[in-house]
Every structure is written in C-alpha cells, then in structure tokens.
C-alpha positions in Angstrom: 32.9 115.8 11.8 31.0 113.1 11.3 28.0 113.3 8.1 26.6 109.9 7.9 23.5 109.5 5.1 22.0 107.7 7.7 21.8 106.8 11.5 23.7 103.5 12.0 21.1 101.2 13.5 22.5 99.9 16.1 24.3 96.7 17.2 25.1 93.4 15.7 26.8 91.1 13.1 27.3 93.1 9.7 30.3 93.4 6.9 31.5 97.0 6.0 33.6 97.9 3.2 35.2 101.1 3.2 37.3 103.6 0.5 40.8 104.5 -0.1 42.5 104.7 3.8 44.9 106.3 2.6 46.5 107.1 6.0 43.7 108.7 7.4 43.1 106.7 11.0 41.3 109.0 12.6 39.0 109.2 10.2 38.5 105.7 9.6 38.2 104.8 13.5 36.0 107.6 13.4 34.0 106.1 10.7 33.8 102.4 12.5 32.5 104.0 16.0 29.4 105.4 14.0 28.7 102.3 13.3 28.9 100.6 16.3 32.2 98.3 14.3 32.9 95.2 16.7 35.6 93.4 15.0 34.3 90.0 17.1 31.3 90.1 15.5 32.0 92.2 12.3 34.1 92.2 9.6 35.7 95.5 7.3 36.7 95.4 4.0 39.3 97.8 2.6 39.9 98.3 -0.8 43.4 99.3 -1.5 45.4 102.0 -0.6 45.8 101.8 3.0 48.7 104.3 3.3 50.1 107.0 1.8 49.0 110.8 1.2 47.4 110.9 4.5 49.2 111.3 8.3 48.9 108.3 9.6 49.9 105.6 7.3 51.6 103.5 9.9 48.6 103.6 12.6 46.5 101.8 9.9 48.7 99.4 9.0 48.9 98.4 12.9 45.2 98.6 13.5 44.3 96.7 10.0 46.3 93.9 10.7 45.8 93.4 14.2 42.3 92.7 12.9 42.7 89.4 11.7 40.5 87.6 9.8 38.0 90.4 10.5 39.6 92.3 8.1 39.6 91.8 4.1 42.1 93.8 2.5 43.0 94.2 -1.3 46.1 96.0 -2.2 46.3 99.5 -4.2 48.8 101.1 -6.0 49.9 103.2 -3.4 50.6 100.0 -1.4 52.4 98.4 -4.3 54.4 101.7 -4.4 55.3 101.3 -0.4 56.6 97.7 -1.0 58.3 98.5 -3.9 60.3 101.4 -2.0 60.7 99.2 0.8 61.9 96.4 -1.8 64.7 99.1 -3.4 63.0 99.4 -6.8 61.1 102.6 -6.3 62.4 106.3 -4.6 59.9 107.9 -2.0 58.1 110.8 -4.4 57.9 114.3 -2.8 54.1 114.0 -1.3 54.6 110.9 0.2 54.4 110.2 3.9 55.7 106.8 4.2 58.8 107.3 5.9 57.5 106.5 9.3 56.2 102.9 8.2 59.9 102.6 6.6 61.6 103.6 9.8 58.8 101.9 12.3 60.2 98.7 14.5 57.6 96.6 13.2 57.9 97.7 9.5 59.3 94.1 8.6 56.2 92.6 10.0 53.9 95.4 8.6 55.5 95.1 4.8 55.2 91.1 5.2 51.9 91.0 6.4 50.8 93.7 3.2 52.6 91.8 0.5 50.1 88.8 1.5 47.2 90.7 0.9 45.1 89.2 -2.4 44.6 91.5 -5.8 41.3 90.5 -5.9 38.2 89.0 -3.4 35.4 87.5 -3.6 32.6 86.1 -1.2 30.0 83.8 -2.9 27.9 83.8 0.6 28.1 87.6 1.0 27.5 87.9 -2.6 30.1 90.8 -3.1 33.7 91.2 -4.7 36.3 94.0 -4.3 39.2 95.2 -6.2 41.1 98.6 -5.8 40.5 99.8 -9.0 38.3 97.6 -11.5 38.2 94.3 -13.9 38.1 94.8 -17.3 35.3 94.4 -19.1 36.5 91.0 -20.8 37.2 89.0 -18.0 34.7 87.2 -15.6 34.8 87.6 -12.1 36.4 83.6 -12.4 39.0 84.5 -15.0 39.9 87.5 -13.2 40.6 85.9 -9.5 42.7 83.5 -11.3 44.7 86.1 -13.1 45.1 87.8 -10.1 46.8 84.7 -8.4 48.9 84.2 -11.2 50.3 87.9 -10.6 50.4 87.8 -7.2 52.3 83.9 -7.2 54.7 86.3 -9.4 55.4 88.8 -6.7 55.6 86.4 -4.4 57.9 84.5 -5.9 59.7 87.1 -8.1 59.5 90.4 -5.8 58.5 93.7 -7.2 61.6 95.0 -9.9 59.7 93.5 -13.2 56.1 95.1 -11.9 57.0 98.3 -10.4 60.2 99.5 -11.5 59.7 102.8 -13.7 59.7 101.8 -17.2 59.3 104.2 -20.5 57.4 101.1 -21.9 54.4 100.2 -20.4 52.6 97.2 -21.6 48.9 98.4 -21.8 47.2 95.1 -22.5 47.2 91.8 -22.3 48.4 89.6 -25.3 50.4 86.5 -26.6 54.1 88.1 -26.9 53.9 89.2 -23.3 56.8 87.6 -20.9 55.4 86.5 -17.6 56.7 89.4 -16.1 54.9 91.8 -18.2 51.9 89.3 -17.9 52.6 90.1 -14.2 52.8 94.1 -14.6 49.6 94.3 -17.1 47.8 92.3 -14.8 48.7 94.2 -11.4 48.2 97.6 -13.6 44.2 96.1 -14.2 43.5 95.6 -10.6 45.5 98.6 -8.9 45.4 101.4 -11.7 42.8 101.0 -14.0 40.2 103.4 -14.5 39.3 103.6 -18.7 39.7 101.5 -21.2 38.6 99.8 -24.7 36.6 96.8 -24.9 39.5 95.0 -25.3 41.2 95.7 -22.3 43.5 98.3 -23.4 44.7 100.5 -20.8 44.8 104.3 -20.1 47.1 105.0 -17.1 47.4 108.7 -17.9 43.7 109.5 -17.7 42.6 110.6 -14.0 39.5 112.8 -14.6 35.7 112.4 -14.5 33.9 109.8 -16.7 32.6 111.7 -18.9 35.8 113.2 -19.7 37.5 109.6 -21.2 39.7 109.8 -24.2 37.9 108.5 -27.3 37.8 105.3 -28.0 37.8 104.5 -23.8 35.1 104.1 -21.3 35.4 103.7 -18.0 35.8 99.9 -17.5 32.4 99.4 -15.8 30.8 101.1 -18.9 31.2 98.8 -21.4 27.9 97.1 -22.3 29.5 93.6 -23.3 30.7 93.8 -19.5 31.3 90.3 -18.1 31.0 91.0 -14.4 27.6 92.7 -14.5 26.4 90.3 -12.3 28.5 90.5 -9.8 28.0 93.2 -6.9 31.5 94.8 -7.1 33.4 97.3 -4.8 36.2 99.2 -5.9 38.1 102.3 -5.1 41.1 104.8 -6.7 38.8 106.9 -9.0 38.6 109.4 -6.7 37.2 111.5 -9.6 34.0 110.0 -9.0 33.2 111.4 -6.0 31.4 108.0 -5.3 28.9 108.1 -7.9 28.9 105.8 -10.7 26.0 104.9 -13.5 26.6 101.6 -14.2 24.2 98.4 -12.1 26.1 96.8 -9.0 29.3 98.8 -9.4 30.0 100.6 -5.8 32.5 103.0 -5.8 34.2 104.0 -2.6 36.9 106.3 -3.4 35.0 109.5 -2.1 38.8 111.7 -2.1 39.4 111.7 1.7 42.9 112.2 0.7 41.4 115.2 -1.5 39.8 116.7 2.0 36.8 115.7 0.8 35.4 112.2 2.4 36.4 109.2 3.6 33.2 106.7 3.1 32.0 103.4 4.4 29.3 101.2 3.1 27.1 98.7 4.8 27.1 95.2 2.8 23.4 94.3 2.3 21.7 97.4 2.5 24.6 99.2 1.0 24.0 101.9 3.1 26.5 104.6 3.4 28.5 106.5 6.3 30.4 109.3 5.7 33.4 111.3 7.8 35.3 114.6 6.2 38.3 114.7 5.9 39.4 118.6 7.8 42.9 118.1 8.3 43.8 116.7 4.9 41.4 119.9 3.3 43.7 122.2 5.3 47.1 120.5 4.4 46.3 120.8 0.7 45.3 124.1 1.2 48.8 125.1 2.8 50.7 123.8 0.3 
C-alpha cells in the first residue's frame, strides 16, 4: 500500500504536514508509521478537510485532537460544511459521510474543538505557513493572518448562518460596500475555497479543473507574478486537480485526491521530502457507484 518517494530515515524530532484527510484514517496512520511519527517529539500539520468523502471521518477527528499541541490544523471547506450542518444552516448532501460524527457521543466535544481551529498558520521559526486552499495574490502573509482572525472572531462570535448558508449571491471579492458578514464569507471563501482568481482578488468558485484550464482573465492564485507571499514557503491543499504539482516557487501543494482513490501525501518540513499511501478502498468505492 504504501509508495513512499523515499525511505523515511529514521527516528527523531521533525514537522510533517500532510493533504486533504478527508476521512481517510487508515491511510493517514498508515502514512505517520512510515515515518516513524512520534507525536512526543513530532509535530503534523493538516491542512483542511479533515472529514468528509472518506470512511472514517469521525476516527480522525478523535486521533487529531487527542494530539494536542502536536497537531496544527487549519480548517477546509468541508469542515466548515460539518459545522455548519451541525449548526442547522446547511443539509447533509448525498456523498457525504458525516453522519457518524453527528451521531457520535463526543460530537459536542469534537465540533467545539474543530470550530477553534485557525483559517490560517504561520511558524516564523519553521519558516512555513498553511492554508487549505490559498491567499490571494494581493495580500501578505501579515495582512492575510489578520483577516483571517477577523473572520474567524466573526464565527466565533456570530456562528455560521451569514458564512455558510446557501446563498444565490455570492460576494466574490473583497470591497468597501461589503457588511461584516459578507467581509466574513469573502474572507472564509479565500482561505477554504479558492483556487483562481484575477489579480485583484476576484474569485472563481465554480472552476475545479487543472491550471491550465482557468477561465480567462484568472490564474491560479499562486500564478500571479505581482504575488505578495512569494517569499513565504506555503502549504496548501483542496485543488485536488493538481495532483500535487504546482509551477510556481515555495508553493507546496498537498491535495494529491486520496478522496479521488488516488493518494493521500505527506511532506517532511525541511527537506520537503514526500511520502505517499494510495488510497484502494476509496478507488473501489468510486468505482461502485
């Protein structure tokens, strides 16, 4: 099962960041054991979508938090989408295989402990951030962790009706006439959805294919020259589309489609060397649908 690009080398202290979960434990425990992952002395970062899609949404919510501060998690829109069904304001969709989190004895605990989980991180000694799905390219890596405290004060304080609730009029960009709510939606959109847009920051949400595919007028938001975070060694998932390949200088991307039945990829912080594991059971539950 496992397909590592290289032989892990062996014990000691080391950060880890690792794609879209997405429910898959076994893969992701699978993953951690290759490397020899010892949560006293290591710590995993995770970057969004935890749950969902996968079989065993609820088993990584337990084993992620019970981490502790060994654990660095951002949230993805398909954990937004869990809170906001848990929260009333959303319906569980057809594919998705959150009902035993809902129904678990601990989901209070486990839906508290995910809504804490930041937007946005950053670690000025390890030298890396991580989002779920991207800043755009008009925002600094400062600007963006403070925009992504001002959304998250917002759910917080505020819940999840004004951000996720469907709405037939999606605010797609940033601007002066927005309420704070929408300021709130456009902002958790950038962070958990994004994957083109124009230099300005206007968003595409409908657009899900490979990069070289974007609509006119859009790049994917790590292509855009005037990009403000090229500095800044940046992690990020969702575009599974990518298949973990992107052309752009410290951009990482981590999404490799485990929930695709393709794989489920973990990268070393430092060397940036990756591990892989497939994904069998998910390839053969899309294939019996």
């Amino acid at each position: 099962m496992l397909t590592s690009t290289d032989e892990a080398s062996g014990f000691g202290m080391a950060l880890y960041a690792v794609g879209d979960v997405q429910g898959h434990y076994d893969e992701l425990r699978d993953l951690l054991e290759q490397v020899h992952f010892d949560a006293r002395f290591d710590q995993l970062w995770l970057v969004g979508d935890l749950v969902n899609r996968g079989p065993r949404s609820l088993d990584v919510l337990r084993f992620v938090k019970s981490l502790g501060s060994s654990a660095r998690v951002v949230l993805g829109n398909h954990d937004i989408h869990l809170l906001a069904v848990a929260a009333g304001v959303r319906r569980l969709r057809s594919k998705d295989t959150l009902q035993p989190v809902l129904d678990a004895p601990d989901a209070s605990e486990l839906l508290s402990w995910l809504e804490r989980q930041p937007l946005a991180y950053a670690d000025a000694e390890a030298g890396y951030a991580m989002v779920h799905a991207g800043i755009p390219p008009g925002w600094d890596l400062s600007h963006a962790l403070e925009l992504a405290r001002e959304a998250e004060r917002w759910l917080r304080t505020f819940g999840y009706a004004d951000v996720a609730a469907p709405t037939s009029e999606e605010p797609l960009a940033l601007d002066a006439n927005l309420s704070a709510a929408q300021r709130a939606r456009v902002i958790v959109n950038y962070f958990t959805r994004m994957r083109v847009c124009t230099l300005d920051g206007h968003l595409d949400l409908e657009f899900k294919g490979p990069a070289e595919e974007a609509p006119e007028g859009y790049l994917p938001w790590f292509a855009h020259p005037e990009r403000k975070t090229r500095g800044v060694r940046l992690i990020f998932g969702h575009w599974a589309a990518l298949q973990g390949r992107v052309r752009a200088e410290n951009v990482y991307a981590l999404d490799t489609g485990c929930s695709w039945g393709r794989e489920l990829t973990l990268m070393r912080l430092g060397d940036d060397r990756r591990f892989g594991c497939e994904c069998v059971n998910q390839r053969r539950a899309n294939e019996s649908e």
